[in-house]
N, C-alpha and C positions, 0 to 999 in steps of 0.2 A: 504494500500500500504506500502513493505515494504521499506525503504529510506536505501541506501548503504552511507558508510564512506564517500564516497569519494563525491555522490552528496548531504550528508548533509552539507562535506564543500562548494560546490559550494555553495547551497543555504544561506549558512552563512556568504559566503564574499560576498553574493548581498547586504545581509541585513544589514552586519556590515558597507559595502559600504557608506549608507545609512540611515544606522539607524537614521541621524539625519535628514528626511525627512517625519514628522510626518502627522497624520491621518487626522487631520482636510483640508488637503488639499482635502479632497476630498469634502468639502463642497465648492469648489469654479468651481467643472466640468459643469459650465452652463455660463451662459450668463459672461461679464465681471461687476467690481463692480469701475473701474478707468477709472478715465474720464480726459482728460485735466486740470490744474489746481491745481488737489491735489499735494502734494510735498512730494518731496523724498528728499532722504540722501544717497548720496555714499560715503563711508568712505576708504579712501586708507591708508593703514598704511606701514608705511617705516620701516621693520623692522632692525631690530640689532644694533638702535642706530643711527640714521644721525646725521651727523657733522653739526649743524645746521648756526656756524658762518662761513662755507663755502658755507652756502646756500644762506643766506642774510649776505651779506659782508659790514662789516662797512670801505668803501674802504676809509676814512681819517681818520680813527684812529689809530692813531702810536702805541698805544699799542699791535694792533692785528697783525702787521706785525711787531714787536719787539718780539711778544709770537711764530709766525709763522716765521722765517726769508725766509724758504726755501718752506711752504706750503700754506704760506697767498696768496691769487688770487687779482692781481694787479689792481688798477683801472681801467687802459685801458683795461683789458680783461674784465673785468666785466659788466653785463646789467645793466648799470644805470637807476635805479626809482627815486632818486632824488641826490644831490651832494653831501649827506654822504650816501647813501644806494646802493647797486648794488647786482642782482642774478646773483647767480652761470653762466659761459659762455653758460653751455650747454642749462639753462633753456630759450631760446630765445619769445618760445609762451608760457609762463608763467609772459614774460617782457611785450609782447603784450596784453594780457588780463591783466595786470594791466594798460595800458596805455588806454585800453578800457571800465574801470571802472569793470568788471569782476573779480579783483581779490583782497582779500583781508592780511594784512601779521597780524597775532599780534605774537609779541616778548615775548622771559624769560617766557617759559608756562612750568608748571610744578606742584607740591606738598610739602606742606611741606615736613621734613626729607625724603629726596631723599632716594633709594635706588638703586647701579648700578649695580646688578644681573641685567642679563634679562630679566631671567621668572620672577620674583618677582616686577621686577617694569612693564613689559607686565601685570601680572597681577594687579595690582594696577590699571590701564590704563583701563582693560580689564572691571574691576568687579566696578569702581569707588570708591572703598573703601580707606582708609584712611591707611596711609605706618605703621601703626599696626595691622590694620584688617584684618583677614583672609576669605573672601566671596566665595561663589563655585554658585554663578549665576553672570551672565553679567548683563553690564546697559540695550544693547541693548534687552537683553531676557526679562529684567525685564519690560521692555517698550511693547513688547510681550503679558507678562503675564497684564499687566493691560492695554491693549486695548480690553480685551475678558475676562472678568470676569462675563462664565456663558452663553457668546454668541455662536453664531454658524457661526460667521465668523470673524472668529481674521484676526489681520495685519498677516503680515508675515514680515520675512527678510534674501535675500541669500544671503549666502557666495560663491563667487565663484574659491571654492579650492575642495580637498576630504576628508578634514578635517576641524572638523565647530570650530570655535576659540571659548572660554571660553565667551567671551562680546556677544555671540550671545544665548547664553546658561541661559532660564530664570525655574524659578522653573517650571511652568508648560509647558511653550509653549517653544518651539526648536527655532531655526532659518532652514532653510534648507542649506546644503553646497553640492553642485555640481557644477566641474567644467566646465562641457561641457554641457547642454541637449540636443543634440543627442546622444551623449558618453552613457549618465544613457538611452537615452531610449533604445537604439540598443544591450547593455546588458540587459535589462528588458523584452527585446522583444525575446530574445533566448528560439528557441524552448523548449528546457528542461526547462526553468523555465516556459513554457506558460502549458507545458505538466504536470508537476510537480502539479501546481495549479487545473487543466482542474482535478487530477486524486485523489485529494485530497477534492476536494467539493462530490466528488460523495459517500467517507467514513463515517460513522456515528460514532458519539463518539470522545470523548476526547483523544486528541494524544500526547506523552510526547514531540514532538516538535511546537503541535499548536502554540503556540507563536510566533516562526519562518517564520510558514507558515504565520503568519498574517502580520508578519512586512514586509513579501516578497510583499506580494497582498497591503498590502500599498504603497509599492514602487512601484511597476508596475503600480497602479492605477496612483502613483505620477509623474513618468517618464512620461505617458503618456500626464500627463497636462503640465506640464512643457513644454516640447518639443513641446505639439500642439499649446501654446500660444507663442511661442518664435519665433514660425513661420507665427503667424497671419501678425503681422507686423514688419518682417525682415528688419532691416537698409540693405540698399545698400552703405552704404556711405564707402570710402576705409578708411581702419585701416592700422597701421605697423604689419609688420608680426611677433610680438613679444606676448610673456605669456600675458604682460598687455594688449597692443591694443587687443588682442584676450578677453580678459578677460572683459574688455568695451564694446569691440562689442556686446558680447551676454547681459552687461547689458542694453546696449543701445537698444538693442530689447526686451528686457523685458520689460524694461519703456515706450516703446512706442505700446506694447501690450496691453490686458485689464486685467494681472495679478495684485492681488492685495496685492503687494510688497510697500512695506514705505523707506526702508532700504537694500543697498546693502553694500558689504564688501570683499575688496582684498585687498592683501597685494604685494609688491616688496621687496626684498632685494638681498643679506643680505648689509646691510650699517655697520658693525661692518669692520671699519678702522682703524685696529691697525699696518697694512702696507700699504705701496703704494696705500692710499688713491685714490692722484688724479684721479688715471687710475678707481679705482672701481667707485669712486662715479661721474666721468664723463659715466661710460657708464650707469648706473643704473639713471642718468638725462635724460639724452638721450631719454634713452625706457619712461622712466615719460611721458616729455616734450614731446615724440610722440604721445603720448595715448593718453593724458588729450586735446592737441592741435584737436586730430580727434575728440575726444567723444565732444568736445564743439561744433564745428562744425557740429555734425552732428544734438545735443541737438537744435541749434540755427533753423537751416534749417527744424529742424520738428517743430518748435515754441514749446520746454519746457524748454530751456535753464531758464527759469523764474522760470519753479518748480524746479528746480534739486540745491541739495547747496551740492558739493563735499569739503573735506576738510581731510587734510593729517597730522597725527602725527605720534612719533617715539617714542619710551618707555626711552628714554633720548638722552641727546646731549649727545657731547664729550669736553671731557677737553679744557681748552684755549691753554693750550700751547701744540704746535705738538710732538708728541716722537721722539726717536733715530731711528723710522723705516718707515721714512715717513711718519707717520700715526698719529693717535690720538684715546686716550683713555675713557673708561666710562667717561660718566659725568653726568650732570645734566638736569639744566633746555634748553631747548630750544624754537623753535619757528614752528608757525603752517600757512598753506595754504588755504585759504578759497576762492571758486571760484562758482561762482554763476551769472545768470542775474538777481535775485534777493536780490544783496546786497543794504543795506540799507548804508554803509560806508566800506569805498574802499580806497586802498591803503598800507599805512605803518600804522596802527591803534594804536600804542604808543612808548615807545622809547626804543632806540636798546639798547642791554645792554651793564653796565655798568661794562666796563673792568678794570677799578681802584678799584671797590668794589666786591671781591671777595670772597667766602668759600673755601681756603683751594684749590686756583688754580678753582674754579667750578663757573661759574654761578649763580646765584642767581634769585631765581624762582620769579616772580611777580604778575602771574595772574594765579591762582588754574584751573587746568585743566576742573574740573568738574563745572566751571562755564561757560566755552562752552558746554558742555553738556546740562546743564540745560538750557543755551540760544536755542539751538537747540528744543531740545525735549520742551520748552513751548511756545517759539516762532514760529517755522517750523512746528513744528507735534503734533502741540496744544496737549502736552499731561501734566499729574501730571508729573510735573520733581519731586517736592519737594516730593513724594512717592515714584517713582523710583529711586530715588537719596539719601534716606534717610536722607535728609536737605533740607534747605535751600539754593541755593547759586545767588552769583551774576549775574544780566542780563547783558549782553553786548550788543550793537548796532550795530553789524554787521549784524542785520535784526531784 
């Protein structure tokens, strides 16, 4: 058959669509392999930088509203967790689930010698590597590749975007990234590509685009599981009508499918507040604080709020003191959100930072990012941290 310009591109943007939706899923079109009980990891990352000390407010320290005159959030507006700490106004079920032991905060999270690129310190973030090391595989790929050394049914882990982030990306094994599965299947299901395939088995011999065709018939095959386990057991439960609740819901039907997913991954932003902060990072709470609020609910009501441990970072804070445009700038260390029915320690897990000891106006990291990691992945997803992590690092007790 001969293949025209124009549908070798269609065929190319199914597959580049997709291309990170690899083969091995087709070792999972049978029975399911997840049962209640196993535990996941939803990772929500906030990108472009959260303002972290507007997130958790040290609402009696005179320094941060002496650094803030006009953008520090008042005590009385603030959700008080205890009578130095208060969340952001908009985070109200985020105050709730801490009040219901559900939610966890640790402060000053970060790396040594910061970096405030984006990409560079995303990546840093992304790959676990060390702010001189240059890595081109993620933690979570890496955790990927050594759950299936050799087997014929690795973990998996989706992203729910159209492009799969670098931390999902392991030397051997992918993550998947789609954002909708009905969206990949009802493009996978188009007659032309079913016709394309149907016309192309019947050929004999090596075709200078076989490769294409097989990445296609991967995807199709993929689409099609995807979308038929997302529907086994569809949540009914209402979401907001926003990118994230949208974005929850389909993992929340995932999770409560018999797909066999470890690790889910979306992002919100942009949080890059270099103006009129409060209006962005109030609505960009907002849709948070609506999502995370439904997805617990609905976690709870299907009884796996127990396995699920969601938790939120940002590729740095921002500066202590606010700019001349409302806003705030690069910064450093910040602070991270951990939500789970299975926290082991709950609450404000150690102390807010310290705004008299500063780098040069920046925060001061305290607790190395990658020692959540390693707590996660050897605690939650019994897995080698210290190989995927290429160290050693600290356990924490937030489970």
């Amino acid at each position: 058959m001969l293949i025209k310009r124009k549908q070798f591109i269609q065929i190319g943007s199914l597959a580049t669509a997709s291309l990170m939706v690899p083969k091995f899923l087709k070792a999972f079109e049978g029975p399911g392999l997840v049962l209640p009980g196993n535990k996941v990891v939803v990772i929500l990352q906030l990108s472009g930088g959260n303002d972290g000390l507007n997130t958790v407010i040290p609402v009696r320290n005179d320094l941060y509203y002496k650094a803030r005159p006009k953008l520090g959030i008042a005590k009385d507006k603030a959700m008080l967790v205890n009578d130095e700490v208060g969340l952001h106004p908009a985070l109200k079920g985020f105050k709730e689930l801490h009040d219901d032991g559900s939610l966890a905060i640790l402060n000053s999270v970060g790396y040594p010698n910061p970096d405030r690129s984006h990409f560079r310190s995303m990546d840093i973030w992304h790959t676990a590597s060390q702010s001189n090391e240059y890595w081109t595989n993620g933690w979570v790929g890496r955790y990927l590749d050594a759950q299936c050394k050799g087997c014929d049914k690795p973990t998996q882990a989706i992203e729910i975007d159209d492009v799969l982030s670098l931390a999902l990306k392991g030397e051997t094994i992918k993550g998947i990234a789609v954002k909708d599965p009905r969206r990949l299947y009802g493009t996978a299901n188009e007659k032309f590509f079913r016709d394309v395939m149907k016309n192309h088995k019947d050929e004999a011999g090596e075709q200078p685009v076989d490769y294409l065709y097989k990445t296609m018939a991967e995807t199709l095959s993929s689409a099609d599981y995807i979308f038929r386990q997302s529907r086994m057991h569809p949540t009914n439960a209402e979401y907001p009508k926003t990118e994230l609740g949208n974005s929850l819901k389909t993992i929340a039907s995932l999770i409560f499918s018999e797909i066999n997913t470890k690790v889910y991954y979306v992002s919100l932003g942009s949080f890059d507040t270099h103006i009129n902060q409060e209006a962005q990072q109030n609505r960009l709470f907002t849709e948070m604080n609506d999502a995370v609020k439904s997805f617990v609910k609905d976690l709870r009501d299907q009884h796996r709020f127990e396995d699920v441990m969601l938790f939120t970072f940002s590729e740095f804070g921002r500066r202590v003191a606010q700019n001349a445009s409302a806003g705030t700038d690069h910064g450093t260390a910040n602070n991270m959100f951990l939500v789970s029915g299975g926290l082991k320690q709950k609450g404000v897990l150690n102390a807010m930072p310290d705004l008299g000891d500063l780098n040069e106006g920046d925060l001061k990291y305290h607790v190395d990012f990658k020692n959540v990691y390693a707590t996660v992945l050897n605690k939650w997803l019994k897995a080698d941290d210290k190989s995927i992590l290429s160290g050693q690092y600290q356990y924490l007790n937030f489970i």
